[in-house]
N, CA and C atoms as an extended XYZ file, in Angstrom:
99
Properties=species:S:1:pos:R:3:atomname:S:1:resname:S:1:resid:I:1 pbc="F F F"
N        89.416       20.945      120.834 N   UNK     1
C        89.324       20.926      122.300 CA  UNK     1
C        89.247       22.359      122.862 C   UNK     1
N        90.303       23.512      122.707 N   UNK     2
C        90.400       24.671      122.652 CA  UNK     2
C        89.026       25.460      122.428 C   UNK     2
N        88.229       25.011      121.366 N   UNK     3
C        87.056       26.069      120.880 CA  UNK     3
C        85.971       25.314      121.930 C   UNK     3
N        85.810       24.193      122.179 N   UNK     4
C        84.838       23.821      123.130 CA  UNK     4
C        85.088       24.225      124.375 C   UNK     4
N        86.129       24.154      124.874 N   UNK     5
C        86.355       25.110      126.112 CA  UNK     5
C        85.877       26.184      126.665 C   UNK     5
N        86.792       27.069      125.792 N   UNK     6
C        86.285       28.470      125.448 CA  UNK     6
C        84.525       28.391      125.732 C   UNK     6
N        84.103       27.928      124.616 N   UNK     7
C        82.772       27.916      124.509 CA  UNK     7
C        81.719       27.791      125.657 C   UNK     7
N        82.538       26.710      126.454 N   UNK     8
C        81.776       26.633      127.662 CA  UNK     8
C        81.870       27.102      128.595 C   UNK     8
N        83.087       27.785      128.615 N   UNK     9
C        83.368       28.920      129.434 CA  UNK     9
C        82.896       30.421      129.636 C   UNK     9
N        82.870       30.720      127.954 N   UNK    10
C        81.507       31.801      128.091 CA  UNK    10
C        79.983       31.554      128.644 C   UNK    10
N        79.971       30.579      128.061 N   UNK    11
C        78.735       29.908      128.879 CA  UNK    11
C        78.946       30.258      130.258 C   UNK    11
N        79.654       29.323      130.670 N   UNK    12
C        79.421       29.812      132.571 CA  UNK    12
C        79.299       31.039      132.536 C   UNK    12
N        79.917       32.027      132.186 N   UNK    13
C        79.889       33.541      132.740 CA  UNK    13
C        78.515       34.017      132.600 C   UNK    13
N        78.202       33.767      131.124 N   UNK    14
C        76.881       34.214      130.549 CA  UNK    14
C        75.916       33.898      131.904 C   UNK    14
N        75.695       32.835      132.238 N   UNK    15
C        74.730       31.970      133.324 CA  UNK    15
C        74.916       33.082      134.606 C   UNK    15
N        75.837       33.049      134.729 N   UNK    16
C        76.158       33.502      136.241 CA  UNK    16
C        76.217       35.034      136.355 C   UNK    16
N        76.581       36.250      135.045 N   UNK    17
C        76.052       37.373      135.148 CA  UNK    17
C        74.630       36.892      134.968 C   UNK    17
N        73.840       36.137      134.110 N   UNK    18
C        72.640       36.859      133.731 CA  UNK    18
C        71.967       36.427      135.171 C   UNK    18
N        72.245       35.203      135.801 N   UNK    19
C        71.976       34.636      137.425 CA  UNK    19
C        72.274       36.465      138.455 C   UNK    19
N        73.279       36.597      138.128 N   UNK    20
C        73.240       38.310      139.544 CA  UNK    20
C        72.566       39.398      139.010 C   UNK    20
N        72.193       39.570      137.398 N   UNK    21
C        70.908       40.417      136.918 CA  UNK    21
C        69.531       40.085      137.136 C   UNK    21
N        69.024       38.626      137.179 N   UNK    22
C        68.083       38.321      137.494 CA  UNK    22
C        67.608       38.505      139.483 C   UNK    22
N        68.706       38.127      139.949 N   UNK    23
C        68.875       38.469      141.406 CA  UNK    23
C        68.286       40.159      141.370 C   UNK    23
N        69.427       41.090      140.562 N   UNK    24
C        68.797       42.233      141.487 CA  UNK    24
C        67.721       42.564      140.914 C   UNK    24
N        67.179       42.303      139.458 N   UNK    25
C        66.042       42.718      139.461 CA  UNK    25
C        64.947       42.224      140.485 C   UNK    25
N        65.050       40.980      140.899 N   UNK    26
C        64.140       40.782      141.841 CA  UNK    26
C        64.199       41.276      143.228 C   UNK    26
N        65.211       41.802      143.792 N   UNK    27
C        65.244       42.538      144.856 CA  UNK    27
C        64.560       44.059      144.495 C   UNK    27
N        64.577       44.640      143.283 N   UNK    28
C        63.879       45.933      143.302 CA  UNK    28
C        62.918       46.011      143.092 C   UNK    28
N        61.925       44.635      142.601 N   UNK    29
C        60.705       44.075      142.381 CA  UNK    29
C        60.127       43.936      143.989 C   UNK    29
N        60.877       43.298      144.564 N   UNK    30
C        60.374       43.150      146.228 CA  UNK    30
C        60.354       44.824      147.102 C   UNK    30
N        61.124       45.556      146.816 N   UNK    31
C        61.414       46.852      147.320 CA  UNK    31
C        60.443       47.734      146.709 C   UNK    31
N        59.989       47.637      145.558 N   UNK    32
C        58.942       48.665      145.068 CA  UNK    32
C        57.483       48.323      145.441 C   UNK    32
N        57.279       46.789      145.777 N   UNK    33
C        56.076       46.565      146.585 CA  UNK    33
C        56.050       46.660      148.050 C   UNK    33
């Protein structure tokens, strides 16, 4: 139960930094055009 947790818990984070990296790259994508 413990290791699936965990597991999916990195998950969320993973999602949700790589979700506010994908964000700003696209704001400096909009700013350089």
């Amino acid at each position: 139960m413990d290791r699936i947790n965990s597991t999916g818990m990195s998950t969320a984070i993973f999602n949700v930094l790589f979700g506010i990296f994908n964000n700003g790259v696209d704001k400096m994508d909009k700013q350089s055009h």
